[in-house]
C-alpha positions in Angstrom: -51.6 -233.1 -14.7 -55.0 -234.1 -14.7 -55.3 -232.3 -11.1 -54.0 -229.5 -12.3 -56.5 -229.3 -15.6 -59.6 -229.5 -12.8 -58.0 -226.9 -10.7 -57.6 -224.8 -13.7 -61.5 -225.3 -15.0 -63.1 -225.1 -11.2 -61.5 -221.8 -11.7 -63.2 -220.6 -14.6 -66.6 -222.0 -13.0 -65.4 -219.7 -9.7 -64.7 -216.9 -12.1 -68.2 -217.7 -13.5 -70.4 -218.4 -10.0 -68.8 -215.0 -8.1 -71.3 -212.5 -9.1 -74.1 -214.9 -7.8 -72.2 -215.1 -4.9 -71.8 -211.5 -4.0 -75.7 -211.1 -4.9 -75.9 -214.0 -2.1 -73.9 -212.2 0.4 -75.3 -209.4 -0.2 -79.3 -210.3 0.4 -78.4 -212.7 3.3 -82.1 -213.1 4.1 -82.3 -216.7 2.9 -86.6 -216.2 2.7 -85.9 -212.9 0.5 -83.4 -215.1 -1.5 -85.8 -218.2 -2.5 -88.8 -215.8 -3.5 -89.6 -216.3 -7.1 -88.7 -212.5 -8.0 -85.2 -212.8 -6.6 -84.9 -216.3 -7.6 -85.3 -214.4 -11.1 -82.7 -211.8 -10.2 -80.3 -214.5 -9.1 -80.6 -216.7 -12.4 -79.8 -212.9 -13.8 -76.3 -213.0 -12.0 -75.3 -216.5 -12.9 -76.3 -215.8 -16.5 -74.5 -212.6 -16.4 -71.3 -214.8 -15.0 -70.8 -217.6 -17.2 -71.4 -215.3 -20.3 -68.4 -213.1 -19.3 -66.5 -216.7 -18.3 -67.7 -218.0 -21.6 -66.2 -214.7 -23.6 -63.0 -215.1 -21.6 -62.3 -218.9 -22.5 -62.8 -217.9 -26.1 -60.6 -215.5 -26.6 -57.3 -217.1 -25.9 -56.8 -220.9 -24.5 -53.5 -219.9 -23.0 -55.2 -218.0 -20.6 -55.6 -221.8 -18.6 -52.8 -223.5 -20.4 -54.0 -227.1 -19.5 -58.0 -226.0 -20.9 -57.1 -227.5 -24.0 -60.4 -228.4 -25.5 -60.8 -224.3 -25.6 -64.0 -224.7 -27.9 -65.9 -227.6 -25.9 -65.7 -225.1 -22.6 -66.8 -222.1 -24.3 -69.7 -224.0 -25.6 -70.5 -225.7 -22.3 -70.0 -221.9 -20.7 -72.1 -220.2 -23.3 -75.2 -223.0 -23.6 -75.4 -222.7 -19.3 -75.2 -218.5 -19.5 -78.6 -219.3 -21.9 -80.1 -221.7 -19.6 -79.6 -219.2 -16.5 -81.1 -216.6 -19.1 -84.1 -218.5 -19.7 -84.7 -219.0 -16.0 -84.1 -215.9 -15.8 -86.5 -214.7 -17.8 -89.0 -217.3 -17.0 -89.4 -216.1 -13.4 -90.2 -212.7 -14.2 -92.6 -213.9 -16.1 -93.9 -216.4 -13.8 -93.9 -213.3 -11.0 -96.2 -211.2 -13.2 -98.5 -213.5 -14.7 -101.2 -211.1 -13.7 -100.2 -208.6 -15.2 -100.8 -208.8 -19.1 -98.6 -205.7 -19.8 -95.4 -206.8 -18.2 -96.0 -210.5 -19.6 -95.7 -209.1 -23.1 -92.8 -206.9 -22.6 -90.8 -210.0 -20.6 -91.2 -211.9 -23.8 -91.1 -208.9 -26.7 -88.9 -206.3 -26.9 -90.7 -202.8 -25.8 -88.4 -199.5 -26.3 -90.9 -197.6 -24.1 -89.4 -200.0 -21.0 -85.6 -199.5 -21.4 -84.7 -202.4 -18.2 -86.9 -205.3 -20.2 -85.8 -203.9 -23.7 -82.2 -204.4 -23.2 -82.8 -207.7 -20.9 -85.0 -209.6 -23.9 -82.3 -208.4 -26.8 -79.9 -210.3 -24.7 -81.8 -213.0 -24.0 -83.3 -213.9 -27.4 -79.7 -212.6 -29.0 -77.6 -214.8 -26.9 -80.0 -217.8 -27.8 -79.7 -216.8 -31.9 -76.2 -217.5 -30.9 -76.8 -220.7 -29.3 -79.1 -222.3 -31.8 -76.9 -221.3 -34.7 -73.7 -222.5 -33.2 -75.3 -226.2 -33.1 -76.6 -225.5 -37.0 -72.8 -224.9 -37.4 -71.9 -228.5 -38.7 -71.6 -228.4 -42.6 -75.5 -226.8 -42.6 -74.5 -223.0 -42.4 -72.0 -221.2 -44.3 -68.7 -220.1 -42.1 -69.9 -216.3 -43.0 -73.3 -216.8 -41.4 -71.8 -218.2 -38.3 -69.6 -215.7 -38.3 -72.2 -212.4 -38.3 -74.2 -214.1 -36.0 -71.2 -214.4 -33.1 -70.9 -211.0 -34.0 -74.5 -210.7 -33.0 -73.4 -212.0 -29.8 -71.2 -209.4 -29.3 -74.3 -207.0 -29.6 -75.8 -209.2 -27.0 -73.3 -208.7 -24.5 -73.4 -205.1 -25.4 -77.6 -205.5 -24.6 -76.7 -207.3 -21.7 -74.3 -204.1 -20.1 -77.5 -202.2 -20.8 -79.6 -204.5 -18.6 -77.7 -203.7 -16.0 -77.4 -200.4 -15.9 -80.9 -200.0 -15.5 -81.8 -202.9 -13.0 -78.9 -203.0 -10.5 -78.8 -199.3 -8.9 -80.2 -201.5 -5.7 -77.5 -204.1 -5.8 -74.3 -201.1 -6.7 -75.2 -199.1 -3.8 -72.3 -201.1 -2.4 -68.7 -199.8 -3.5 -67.3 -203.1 -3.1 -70.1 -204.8 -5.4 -70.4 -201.9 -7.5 -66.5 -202.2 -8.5 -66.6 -206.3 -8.7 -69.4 -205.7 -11.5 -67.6 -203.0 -13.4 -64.7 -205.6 -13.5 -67.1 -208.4 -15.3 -68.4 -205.9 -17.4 -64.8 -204.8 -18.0 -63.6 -207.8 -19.2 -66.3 -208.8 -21.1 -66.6 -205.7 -23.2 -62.4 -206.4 -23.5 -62.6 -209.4 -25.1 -66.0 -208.5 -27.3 -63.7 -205.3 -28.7 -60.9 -207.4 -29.4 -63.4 -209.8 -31.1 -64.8 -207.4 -33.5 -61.8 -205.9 -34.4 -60.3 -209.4 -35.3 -63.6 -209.9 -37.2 -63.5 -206.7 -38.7 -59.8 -206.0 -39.8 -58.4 -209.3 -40.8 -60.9 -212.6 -41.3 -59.6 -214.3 -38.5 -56.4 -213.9 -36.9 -53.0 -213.1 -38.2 -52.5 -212.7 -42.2 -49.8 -215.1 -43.9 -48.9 -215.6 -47.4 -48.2 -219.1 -49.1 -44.8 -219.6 -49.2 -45.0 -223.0 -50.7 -46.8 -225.2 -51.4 -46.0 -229.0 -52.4 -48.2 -232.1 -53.4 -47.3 -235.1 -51.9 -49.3 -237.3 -53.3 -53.2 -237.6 -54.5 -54.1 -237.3 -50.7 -51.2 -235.4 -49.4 -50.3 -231.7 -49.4 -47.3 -229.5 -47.3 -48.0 -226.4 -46.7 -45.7 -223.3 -45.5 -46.5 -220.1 -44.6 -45.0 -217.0 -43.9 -46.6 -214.1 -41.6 -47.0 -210.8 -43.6 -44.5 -208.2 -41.9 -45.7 -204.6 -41.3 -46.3 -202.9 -37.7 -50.5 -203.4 -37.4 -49.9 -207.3 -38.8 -46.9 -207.9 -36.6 -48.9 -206.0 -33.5 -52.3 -208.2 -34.1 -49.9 -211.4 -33.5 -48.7 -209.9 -30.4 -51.7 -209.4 -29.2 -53.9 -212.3 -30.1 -51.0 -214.7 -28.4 -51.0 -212.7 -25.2 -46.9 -211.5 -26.4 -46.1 -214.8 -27.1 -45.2 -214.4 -31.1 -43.8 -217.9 -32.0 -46.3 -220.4 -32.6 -44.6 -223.7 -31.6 -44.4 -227.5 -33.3 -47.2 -229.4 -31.7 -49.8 -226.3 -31.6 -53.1 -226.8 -33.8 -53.9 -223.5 -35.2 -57.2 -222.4 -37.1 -56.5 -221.9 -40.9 -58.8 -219.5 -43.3 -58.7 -218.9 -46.7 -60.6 -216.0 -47.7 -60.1 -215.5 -51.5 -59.6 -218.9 -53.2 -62.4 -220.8 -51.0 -65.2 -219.3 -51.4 -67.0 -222.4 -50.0 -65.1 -222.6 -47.3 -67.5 -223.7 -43.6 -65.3 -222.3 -41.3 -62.2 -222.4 -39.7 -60.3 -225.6 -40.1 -57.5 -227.0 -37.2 -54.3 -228.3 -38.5 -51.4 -229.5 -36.4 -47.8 -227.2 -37.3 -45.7 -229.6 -37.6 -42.9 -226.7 -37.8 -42.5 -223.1 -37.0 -40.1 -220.0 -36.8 -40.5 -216.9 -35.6 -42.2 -216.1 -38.8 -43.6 -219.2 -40.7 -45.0 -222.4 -40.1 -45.7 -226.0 -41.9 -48.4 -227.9 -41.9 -49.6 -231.3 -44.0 -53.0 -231.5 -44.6 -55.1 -234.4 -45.6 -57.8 -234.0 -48.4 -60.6 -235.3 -46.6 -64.0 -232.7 -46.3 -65.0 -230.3 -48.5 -62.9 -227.5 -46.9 -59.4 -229.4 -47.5 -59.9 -230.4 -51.0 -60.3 -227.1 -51.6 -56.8 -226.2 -50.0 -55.4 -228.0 -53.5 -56.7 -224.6 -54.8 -54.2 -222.8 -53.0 -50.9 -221.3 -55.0 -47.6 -219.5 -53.9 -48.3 -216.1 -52.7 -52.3 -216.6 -51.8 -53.3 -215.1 -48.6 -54.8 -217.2 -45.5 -55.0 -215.9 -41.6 -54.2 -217.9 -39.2 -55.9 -218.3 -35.2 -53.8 -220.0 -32.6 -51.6 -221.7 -31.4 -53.8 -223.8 -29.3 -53.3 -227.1 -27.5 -50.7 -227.9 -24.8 -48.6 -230.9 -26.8 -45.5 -228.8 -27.2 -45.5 -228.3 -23.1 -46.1 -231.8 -22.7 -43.2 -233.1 -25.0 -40.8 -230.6 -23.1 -42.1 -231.8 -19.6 -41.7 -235.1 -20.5 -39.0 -235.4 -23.3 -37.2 -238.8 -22.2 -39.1 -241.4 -24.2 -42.4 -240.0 -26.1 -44.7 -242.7 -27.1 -47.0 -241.7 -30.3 -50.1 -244.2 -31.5 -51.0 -243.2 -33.9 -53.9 -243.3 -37.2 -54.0 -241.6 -40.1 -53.3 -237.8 -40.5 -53.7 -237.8 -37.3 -49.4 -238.2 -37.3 -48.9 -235.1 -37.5 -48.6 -234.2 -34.1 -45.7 -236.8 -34.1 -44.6 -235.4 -37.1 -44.0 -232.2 -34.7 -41.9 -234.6 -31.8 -39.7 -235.5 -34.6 -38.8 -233.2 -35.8 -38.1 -231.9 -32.1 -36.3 -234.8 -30.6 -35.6 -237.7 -33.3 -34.0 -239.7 -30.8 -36.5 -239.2 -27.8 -39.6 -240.6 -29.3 -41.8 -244.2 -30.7 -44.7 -244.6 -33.0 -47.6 -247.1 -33.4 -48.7 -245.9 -36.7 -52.1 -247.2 -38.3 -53.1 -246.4 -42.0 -54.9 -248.4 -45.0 -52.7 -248.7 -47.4 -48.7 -247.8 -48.1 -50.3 -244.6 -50.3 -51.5 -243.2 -46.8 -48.4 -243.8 -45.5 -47.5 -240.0 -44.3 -43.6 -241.0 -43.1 -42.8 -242.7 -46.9 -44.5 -239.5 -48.4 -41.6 -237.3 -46.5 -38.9 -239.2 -47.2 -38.5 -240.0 -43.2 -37.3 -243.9 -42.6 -38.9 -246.2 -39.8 -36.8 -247.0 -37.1 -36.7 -250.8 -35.6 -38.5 -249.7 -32.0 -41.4 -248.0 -34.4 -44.4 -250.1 -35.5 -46.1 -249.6 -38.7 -49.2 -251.4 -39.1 -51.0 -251.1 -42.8 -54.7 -252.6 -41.7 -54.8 -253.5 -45.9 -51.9 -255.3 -45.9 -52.4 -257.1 -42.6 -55.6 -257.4 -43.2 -57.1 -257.0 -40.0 -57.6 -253.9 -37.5 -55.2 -253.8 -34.6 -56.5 -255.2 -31.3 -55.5 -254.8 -27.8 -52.5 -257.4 -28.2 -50.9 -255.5 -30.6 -50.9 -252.0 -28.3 -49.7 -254.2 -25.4 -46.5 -256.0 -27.8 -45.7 -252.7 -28.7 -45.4 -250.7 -25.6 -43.4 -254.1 -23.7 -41.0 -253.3 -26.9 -40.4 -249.7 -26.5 -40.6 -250.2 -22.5 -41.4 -247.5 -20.4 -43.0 -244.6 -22.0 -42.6 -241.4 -20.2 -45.5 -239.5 -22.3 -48.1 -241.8 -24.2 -50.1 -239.2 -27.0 -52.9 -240.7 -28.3 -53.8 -238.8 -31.9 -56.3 -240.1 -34.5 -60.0 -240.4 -35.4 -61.9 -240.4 -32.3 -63.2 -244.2 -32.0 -59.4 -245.1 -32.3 -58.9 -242.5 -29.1 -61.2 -243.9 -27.1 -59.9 -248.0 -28.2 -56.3 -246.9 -27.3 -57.7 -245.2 -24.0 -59.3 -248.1 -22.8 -56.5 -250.5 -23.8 -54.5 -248.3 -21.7 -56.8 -248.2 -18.8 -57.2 -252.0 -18.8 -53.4 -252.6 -18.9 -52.8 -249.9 -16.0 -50.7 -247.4 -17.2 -49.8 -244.7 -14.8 -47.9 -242.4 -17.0 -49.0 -239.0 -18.6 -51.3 -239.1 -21.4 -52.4 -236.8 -23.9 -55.2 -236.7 -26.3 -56.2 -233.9 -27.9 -60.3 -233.5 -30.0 -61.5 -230.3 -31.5 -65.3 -229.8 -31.0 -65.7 -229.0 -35.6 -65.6 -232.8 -36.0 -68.9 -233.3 -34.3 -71.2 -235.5 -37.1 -73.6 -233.5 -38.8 -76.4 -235.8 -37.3 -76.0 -234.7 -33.3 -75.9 -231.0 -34.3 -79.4 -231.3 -36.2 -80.8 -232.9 -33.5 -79.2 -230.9 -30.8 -80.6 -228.0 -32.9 -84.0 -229.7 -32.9 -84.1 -229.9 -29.5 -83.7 -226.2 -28.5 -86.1 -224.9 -30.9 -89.2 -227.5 -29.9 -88.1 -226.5 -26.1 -88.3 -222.7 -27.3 -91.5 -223.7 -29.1 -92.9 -225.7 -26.5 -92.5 -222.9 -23.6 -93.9 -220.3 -25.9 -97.1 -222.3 -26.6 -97.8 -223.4 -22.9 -97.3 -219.3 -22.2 -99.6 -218.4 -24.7 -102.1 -221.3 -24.2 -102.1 -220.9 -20.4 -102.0 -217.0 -20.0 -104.1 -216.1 -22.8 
């Protein structure tokens, strides 16, 4: 498995690196390559790559089944298309630092110069994007974050202009010419699909609340049934690639637009069932976005992005004996294998206090092979010798999913790796629970780089 999840994200780096290859083939004089101009040109290519690879991983995780953590790689996709730009960019500026003129133009947009107008819109757009995404943690209002991908859209759109004016040289070749019509294909593919998701409905597919249930002061069951009608039913289709069932043990990307006015963005929840049509999900009130889910009343709108996540393919691969450990609301994905195969599957189970006990709250009994540890009433945390009695009881596990807060993934993990267990494991982390603290930094960082480099051009070139 975990070969497989390389294989599948070398490809997207292939899928990334292959304009700057062709460029590479195609100058073959190594001294030509290394010069600083066409040291800019290549940056150019490998910037131009990893933003269409970047586009590509967003739009639908299924694409690489395995690529679960679909929001870390675009980021990690997107943040190296803007390094590449700036290196980009710096070169030429490097090149001409004689030449006042083209020095300002390489840095400021200038209409009257159409190949360095479109280039520094990208650039500078693509960055917006950047910075913004990393003020994206509880600082910015979902809406903001929103117009400004949008904004990245526009960049790629900039970025298509670029190259229609400064690679007549490098499409004189059918065979290039062709390979970057197919980039620029697929990136203005998925940037349409984009806006139109972002245009016509909020984000993704529109539901209706179908019910919805309190369970207790921290507890609340949600279902949801999909909207019929052709356009509704034809947006599912085709933001799931034609698969129209989102499946128990897929995370899926909730918004309310009406009742939460507040609301900073998307929110994952795992579906714990599903039909053709509907889906359940238990949500925890935690944040400031899933209190205000308690708003939420019988016939309310929400849309609805996913599924995402590769659980459900696991559990199927694997169905024999499923071992959970579990903490907190972080059950739910078992909640999902339980539902699934009742007989098939054992759970470690970690919450405070009987209130926050998720299983009581449902009505669903422990079974003698489960453990259920209440760190209130055994007032202690677990430790590595209660992870090692357990999985001796339930004896060999032929899936181990680790779910919970991410300190208690990465305990469990290395309890695991100590003890030596060489059967599949899955994890699963979404990038929105990132502390408000690294992205201010993070956020910090670029700007005194951007301010830095923009200091030493204007100190040091006059």
């Amino acid at each position: 498995m975990k070969r497989r999840y390389l294989i599948e994200v070398g490809a997207c780096f292939i899928f990334a690196l292959v304009p700057a290859i062709a460029w590479f083939v195609y100058k073959q004089n190594l001294f030509v390559i290394f010069s600083v101009y066409e040291l800019g040109r290549l940056f150019g290519f490998l910037a131009f790559g990893f933003f269409v690879a970047g586009l590509l991983i967003s739009f639908k995780g299924s694409i690489f089944r395995l690529i679960d953590k679909l929001y870390v790689w675009h980021q990690i996709f997107m943040l190296l298309s803007g390094l590449f730009a700036f290196l980009h960019m710096s070169a030429f500026l490097y090149f001409y630092i004689d030449n006042p003129l083209f020095r300002k133009i390489i840095l400021v947009p200038d209409i009257n110069f159409p190949l360095y107008f479109w280039g520094v819109l990208a650039g500078w757009g693509l960055w917006l994007v950047i910075i913004v995404t990393y003020l994206f943690v509880y600082v910015l209002p979902y809406r903001w974050w929103r117009f400004f991908h949008m904004i990245g859209g526009l960049a790629f759109l900039s970025v298509v202009f670029h190259l229609l004016e400064g690679t007549a040289e490098f499409t004189k070749v059918t065979a290039l010419k062709w390979l970057v019509s197919f980039y620029v294909f697929v990136g203005l593919l998925v940037v349409l699909v984009r806006m139109i998701n972002r245009f016509v409905t909020p984000i993704g597919v529109r539901y209706r609340v179908s019910q919805v249930k309190k369970l207790s002061e921290n507890y609340l069951r949600i279902v949801l049934k999909q909207e019929k009608g052709f356009f509704n039913n034809f947006l599912g289709f085709l933001f799931t690639f034609g698969r129209s069932v989102i499946r128990p043990g897929d995370f899926v990307f909730l918004y309310v637009p009406s009742k939460i006015r507040k609301w900073y963005g998307e929110h994952p929840f795992t579906v714990i069932k599903s039909t053709e049509d509907s889906l359940e999900l238990v949500v925890k009130k935690q944040g400031a976005g899933t209190k205000r889910l308690y708003k939420l009343n019988k016939g309310d709108v929400v849309y609805v992005n996913g599924g995402f996540g590769t659980l459900y393919d696991m559990m199927n691969r694997y169905p024999s004996n499923i071992v959970f450990i579990s903490a907190g609301v972080g059950v739910t994905p078992f909640l999902a294998a339980f539902y699934l195969f009742p007989k098939n599957v054992k759970l470690f189970y970690v919450f405070r206090e009987q209130k926050d006990n998720l299983l009581n709250l449902l009505g669903i009994k422990a079974k003698s092979n489960w453990r259920l540890f209440s760190t209130q009433e055994e007032r202690r945390r677990i430790n590595k010798e209660d992870m090692l009695e357990f999985l001796k009881m339930v004896g060999t596990p032929s899936l181990i999913v680790v779910t919970g807060p991410l300190g208690f993934v990465k305990f469990v993990k290395k309890v695991l790796k100590e003890a030596r267990f060489k059967v599949p494991l899955y994890s699963e982390n979404v990038v929105f629970n990132r502390p408000l603290l690294v992205g201010v930094i993070l956020t910090s960082l670029l700007l005194l780089v951007l301010i830095l480099y923009y200091w030493f051009v204007f100190k040091m070139l006059g």
